[in-house]
N, CA and C of each residue as an Amber inpcrd file, in Angstrom:
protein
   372
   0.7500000  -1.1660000   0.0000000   0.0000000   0.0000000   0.0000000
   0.8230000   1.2800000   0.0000000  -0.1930000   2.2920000  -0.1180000
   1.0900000   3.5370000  -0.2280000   0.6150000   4.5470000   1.5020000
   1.6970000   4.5210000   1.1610000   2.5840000   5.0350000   2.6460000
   0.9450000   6.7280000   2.9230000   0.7790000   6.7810000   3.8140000
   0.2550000   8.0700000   4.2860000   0.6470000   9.3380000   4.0470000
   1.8830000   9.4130000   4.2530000   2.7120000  10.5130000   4.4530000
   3.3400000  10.9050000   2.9390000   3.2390000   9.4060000   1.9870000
   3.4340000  10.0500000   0.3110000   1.9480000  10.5560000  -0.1780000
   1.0500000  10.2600000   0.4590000  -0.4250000  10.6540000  -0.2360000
  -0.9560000  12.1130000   0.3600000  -0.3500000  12.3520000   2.2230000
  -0.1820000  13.4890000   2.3240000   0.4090000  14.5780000   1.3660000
   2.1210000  14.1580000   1.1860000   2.8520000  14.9220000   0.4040000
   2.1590000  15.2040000  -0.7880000   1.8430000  14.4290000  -1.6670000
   0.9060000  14.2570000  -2.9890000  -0.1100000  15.3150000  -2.5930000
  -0.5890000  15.2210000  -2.0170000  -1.9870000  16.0510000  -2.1050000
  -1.2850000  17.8970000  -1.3430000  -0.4920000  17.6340000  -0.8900000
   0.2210000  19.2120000  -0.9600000   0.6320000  19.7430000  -1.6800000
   1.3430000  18.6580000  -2.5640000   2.2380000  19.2350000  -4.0230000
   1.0280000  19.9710000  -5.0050000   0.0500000  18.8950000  -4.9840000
  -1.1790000  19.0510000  -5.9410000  -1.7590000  20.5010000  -5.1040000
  -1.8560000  20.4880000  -3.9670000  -2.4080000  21.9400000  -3.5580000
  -1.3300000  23.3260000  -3.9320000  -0.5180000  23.1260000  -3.7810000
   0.3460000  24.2330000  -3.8020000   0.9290000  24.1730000  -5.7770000
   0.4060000  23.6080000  -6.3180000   0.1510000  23.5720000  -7.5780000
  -1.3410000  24.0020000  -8.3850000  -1.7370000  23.9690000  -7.7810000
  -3.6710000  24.7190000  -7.4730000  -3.4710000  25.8650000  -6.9830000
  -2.7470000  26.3560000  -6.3490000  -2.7010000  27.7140000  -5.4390000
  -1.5660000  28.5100000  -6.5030000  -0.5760000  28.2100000  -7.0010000
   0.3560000  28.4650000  -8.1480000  -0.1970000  29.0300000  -9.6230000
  -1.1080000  27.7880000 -10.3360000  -1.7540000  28.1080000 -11.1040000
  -3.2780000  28.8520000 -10.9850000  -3.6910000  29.3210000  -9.6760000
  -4.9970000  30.1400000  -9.2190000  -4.4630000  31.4590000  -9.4660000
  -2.9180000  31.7490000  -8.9990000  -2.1590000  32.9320000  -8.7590000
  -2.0880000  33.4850000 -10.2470000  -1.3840000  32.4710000 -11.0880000
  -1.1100000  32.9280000 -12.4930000  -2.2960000  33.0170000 -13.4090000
  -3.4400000  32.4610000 -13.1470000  -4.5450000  32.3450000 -13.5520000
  -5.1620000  34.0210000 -13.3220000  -4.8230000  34.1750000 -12.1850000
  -5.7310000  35.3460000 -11.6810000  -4.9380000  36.8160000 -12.2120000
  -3.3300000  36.8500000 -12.2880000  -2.4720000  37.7810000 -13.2760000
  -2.7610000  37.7200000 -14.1420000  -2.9200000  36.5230000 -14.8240000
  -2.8900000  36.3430000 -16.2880000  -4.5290000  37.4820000 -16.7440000
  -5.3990000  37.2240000 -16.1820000  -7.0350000  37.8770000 -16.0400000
  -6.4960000  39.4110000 -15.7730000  -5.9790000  40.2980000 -14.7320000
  -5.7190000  41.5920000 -14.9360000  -4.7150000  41.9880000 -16.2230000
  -3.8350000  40.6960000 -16.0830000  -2.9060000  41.8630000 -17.6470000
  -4.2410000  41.8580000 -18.8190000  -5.0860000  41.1420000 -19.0310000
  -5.8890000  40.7630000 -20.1310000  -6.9470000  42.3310000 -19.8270000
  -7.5260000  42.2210000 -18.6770000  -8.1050000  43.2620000 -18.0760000
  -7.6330000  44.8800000 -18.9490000  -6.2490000  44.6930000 -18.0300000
  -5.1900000  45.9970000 -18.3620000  -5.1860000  46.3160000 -19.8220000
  -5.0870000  45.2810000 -20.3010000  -4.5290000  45.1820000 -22.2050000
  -6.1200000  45.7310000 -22.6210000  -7.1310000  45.6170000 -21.9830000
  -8.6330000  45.8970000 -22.6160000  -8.4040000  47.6450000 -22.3250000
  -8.4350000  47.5630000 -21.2600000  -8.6350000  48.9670000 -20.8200000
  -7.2630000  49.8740000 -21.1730000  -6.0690000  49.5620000 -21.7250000
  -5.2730000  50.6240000 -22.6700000  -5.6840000  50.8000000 -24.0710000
  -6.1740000  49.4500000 -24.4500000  -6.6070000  49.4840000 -25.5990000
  -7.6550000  50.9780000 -26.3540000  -8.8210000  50.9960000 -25.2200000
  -9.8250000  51.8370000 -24.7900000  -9.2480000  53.3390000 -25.2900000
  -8.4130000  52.7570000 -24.1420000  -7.5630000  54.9210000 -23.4790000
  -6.9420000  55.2560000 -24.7890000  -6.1800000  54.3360000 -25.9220000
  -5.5520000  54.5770000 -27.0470000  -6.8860000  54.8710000 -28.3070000
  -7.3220000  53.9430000 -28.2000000  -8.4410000  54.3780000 -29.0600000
  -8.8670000  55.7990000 -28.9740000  -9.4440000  55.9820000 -27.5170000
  -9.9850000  57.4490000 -27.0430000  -9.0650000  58.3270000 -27.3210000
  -7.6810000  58.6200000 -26.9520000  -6.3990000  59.2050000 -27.6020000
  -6.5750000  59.8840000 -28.8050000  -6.4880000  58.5390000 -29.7900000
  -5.7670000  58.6530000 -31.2980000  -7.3220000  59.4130000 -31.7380000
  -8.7390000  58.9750000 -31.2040000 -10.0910000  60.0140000 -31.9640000
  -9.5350000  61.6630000 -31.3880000  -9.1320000  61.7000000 -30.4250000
  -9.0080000  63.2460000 -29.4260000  -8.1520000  63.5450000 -30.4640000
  -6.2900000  62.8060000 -30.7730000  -5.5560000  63.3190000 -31.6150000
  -6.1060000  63.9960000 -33.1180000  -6.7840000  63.3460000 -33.8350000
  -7.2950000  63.4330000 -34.7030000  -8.3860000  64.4560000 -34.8940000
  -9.5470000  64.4930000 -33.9170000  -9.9530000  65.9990000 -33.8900000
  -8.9760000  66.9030000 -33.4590000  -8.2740000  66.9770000 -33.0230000
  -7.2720000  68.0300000 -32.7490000  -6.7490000  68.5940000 -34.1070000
  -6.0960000  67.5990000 -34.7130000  -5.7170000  68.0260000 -35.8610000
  -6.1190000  68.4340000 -37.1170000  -7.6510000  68.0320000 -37.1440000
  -8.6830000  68.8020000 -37.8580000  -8.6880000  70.4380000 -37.8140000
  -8.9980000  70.4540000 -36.6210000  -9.2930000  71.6310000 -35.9290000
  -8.0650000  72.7500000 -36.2700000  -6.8510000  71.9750000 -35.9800000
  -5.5750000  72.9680000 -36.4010000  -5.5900000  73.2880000 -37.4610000
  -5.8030000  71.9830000 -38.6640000  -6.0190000  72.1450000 -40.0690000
  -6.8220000  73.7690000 -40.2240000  -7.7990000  73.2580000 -39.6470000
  -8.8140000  74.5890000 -40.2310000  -8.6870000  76.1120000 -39.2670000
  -7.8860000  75.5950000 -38.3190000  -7.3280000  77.4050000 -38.0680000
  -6.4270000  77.9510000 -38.6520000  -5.6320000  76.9510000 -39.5450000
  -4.0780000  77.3410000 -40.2490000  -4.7370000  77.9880000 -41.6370000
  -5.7880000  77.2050000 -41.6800000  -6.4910000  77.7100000 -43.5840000
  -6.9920000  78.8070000 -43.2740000  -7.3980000  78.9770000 -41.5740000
  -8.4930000  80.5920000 -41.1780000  -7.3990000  81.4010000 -41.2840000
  -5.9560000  81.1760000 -40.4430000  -5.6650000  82.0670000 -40.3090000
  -4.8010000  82.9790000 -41.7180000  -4.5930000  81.5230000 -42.5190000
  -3.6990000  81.7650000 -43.8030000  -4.8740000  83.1080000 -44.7580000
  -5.8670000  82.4960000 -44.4580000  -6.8890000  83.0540000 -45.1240000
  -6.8830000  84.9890000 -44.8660000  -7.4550000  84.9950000 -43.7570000
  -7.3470000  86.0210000 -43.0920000  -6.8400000  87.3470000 -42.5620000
  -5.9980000  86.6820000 -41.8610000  -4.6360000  87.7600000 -41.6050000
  -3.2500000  87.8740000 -42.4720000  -2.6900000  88.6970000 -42.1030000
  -1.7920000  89.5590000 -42.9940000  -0.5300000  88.8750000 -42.6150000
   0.1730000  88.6930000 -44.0620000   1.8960000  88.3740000 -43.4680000
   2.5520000  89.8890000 -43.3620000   3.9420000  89.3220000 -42.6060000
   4.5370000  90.2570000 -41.8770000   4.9240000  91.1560000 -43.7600000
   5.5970000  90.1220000 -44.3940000   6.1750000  91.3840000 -45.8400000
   5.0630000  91.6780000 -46.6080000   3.5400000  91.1910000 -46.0790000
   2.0310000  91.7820000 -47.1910000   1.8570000  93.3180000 -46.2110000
   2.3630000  93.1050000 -45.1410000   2.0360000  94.1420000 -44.4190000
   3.1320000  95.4470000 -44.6190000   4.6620000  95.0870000 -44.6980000
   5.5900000  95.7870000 -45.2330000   5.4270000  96.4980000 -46.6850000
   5.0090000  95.8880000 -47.3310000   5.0250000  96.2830000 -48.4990000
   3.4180000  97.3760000 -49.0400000   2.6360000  96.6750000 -48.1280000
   1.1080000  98.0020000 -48.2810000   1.7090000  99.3100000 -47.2300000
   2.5620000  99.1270000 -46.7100000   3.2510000 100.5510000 -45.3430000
   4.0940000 101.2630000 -46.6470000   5.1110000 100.2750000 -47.2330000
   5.9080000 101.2240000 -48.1700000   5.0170000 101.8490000 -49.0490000
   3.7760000 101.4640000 -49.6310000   3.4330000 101.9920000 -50.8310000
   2.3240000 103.3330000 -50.0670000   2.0410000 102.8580000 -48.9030000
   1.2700000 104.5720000 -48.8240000   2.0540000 105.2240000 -47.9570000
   3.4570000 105.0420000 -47.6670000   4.3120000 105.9490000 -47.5010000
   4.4230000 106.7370000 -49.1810000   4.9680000 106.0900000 -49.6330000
   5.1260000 106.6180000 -51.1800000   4.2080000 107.2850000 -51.5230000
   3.0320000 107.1450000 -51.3740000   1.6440000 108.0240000 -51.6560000
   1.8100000 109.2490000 -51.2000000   1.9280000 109.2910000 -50.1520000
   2.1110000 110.0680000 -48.9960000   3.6690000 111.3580000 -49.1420000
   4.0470000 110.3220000 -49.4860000   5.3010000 111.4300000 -50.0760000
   4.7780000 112.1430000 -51.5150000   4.1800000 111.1860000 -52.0110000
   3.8770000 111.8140000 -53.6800000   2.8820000 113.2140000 -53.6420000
   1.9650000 113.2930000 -52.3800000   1.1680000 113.6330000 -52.1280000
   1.8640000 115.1720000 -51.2390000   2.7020000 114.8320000 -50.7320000
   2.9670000 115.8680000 -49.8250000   4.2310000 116.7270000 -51.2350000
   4.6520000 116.2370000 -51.9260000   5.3650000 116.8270000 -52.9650000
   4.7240000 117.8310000 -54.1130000   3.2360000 117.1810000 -54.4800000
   2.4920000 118.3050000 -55.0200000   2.2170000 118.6960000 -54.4090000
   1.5010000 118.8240000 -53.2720000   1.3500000 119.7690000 -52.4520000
   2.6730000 120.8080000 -52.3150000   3.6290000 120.8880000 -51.7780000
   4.5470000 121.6540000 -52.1590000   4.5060000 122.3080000 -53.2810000
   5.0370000 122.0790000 -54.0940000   4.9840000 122.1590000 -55.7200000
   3.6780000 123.1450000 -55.8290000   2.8350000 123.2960000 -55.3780000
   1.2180000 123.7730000 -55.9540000   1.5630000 125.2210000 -55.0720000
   2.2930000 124.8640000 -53.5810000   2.5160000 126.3570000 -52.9300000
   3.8460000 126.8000000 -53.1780000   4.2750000 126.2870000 -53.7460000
   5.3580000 126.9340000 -54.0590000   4.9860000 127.9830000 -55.8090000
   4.1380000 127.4980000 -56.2200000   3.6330000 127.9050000 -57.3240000
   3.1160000 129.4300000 -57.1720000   2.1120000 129.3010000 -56.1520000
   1.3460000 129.8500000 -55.7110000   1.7220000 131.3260000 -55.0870000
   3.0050000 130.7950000 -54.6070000   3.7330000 131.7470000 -53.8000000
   4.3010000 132.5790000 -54.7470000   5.0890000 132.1140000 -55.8110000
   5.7810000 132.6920000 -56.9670000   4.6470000 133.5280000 -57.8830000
   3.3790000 133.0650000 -57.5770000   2.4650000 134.1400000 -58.6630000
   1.9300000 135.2640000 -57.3040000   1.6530000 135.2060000 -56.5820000
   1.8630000 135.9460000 -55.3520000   2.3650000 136.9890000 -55.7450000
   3.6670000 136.4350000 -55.2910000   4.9390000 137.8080000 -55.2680000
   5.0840000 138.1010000 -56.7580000   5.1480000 137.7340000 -57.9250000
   4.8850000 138.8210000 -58.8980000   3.2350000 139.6980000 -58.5390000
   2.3250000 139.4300000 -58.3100000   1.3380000 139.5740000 -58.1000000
   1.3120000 141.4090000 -57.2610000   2.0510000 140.8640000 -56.3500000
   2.6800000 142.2360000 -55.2670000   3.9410000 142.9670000 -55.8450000
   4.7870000 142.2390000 -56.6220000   5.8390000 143.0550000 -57.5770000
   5.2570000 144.3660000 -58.3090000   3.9610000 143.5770000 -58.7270000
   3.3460000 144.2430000 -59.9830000   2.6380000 145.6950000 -59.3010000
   2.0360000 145.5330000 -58.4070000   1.0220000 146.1400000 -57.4390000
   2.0690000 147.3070000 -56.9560000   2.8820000 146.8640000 -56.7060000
   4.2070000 147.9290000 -56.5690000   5.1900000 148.5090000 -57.4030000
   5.3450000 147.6930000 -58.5880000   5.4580000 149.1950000 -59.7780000
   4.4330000 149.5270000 -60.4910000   3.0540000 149.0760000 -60.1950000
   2.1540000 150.0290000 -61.2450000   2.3400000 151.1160000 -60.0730000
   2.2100000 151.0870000 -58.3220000   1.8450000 152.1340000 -58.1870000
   3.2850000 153.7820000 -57.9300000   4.4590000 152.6170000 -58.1600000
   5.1930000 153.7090000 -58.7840000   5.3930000 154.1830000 -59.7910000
   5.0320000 153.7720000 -60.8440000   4.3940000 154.6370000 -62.1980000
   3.6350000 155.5800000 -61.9140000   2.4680000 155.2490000 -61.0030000
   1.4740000 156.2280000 -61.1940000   2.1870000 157.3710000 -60.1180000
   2.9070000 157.2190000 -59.1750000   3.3310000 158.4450000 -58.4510000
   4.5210000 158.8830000 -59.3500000   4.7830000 158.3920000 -59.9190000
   6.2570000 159.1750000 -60.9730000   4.9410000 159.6340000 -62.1830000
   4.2270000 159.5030000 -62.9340000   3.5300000 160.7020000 -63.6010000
   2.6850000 161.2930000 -62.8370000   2.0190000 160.7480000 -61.4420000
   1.9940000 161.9130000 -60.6250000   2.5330000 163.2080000 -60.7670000
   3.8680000 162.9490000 -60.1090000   5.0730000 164.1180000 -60.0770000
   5.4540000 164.9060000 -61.4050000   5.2710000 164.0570000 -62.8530000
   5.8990000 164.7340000 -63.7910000   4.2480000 165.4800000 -64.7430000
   3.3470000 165.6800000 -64.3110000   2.2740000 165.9620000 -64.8150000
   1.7910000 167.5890000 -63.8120000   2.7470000 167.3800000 -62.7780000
   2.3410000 168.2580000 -61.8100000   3.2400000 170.0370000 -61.8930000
């Protein structure tokens, strides 16, 4: 017959081989768990990533659209400077004109009226 103490042993080995594979059984179930629920969080991720990048898409086309580059903006400053100069040059030009018919204007005004006091004097 078999001994007590090998059917004891036997049935410990077999328990602590039940308690071994309960352990790895029961890890093995959270990594599976874990692996579900990253799966999830990545999924949820990569949709968030993806509207995100929609979204950028269409502020880059708003903003391309929209606002002004730095040399569209340089270059509309130079040209109504230039206006601005062109503008302030006839202007000049028109009083300076102005000024020159002026003063003949008063040249004139001042020898007609010394003519008229010189035959004044020689009529007298």
């Amino acid at each position: 017959m078999i001994d007590p103490v090998t059917i004891s042993l036997g049935g410990l080995i077999l328990a602590a081989f039940g308690a071994v594979g309960g352990v790895i059984w029961r890890v093995i179930a959270r990594i599976d768990a874990s692996k579900a629920e990253a799966l999830v969080a990545a999924q949820a991720a990569s949709a968030q990533a993806k509207l995100v990048h929609e979204q950028l898409s269409e502020f880059r086309e708003r903003v391309a659209a929209t606002y002004a580059t730095k040399t569209g903006v340089s270059e509309a400053t130079d040209r109504l400077m230039e206006a601005v100069r062109d503008v302030g040059s006839r202007v000049e030009n028109r009083l300076d004109g102005m000024s020159q018919r002026l003063d003949r204007v008063i040249e004139g005004q001042g020898t007609a009226a010394a003519v008229a006091a010189r035959a004044g004097r020689h009529s007298s």
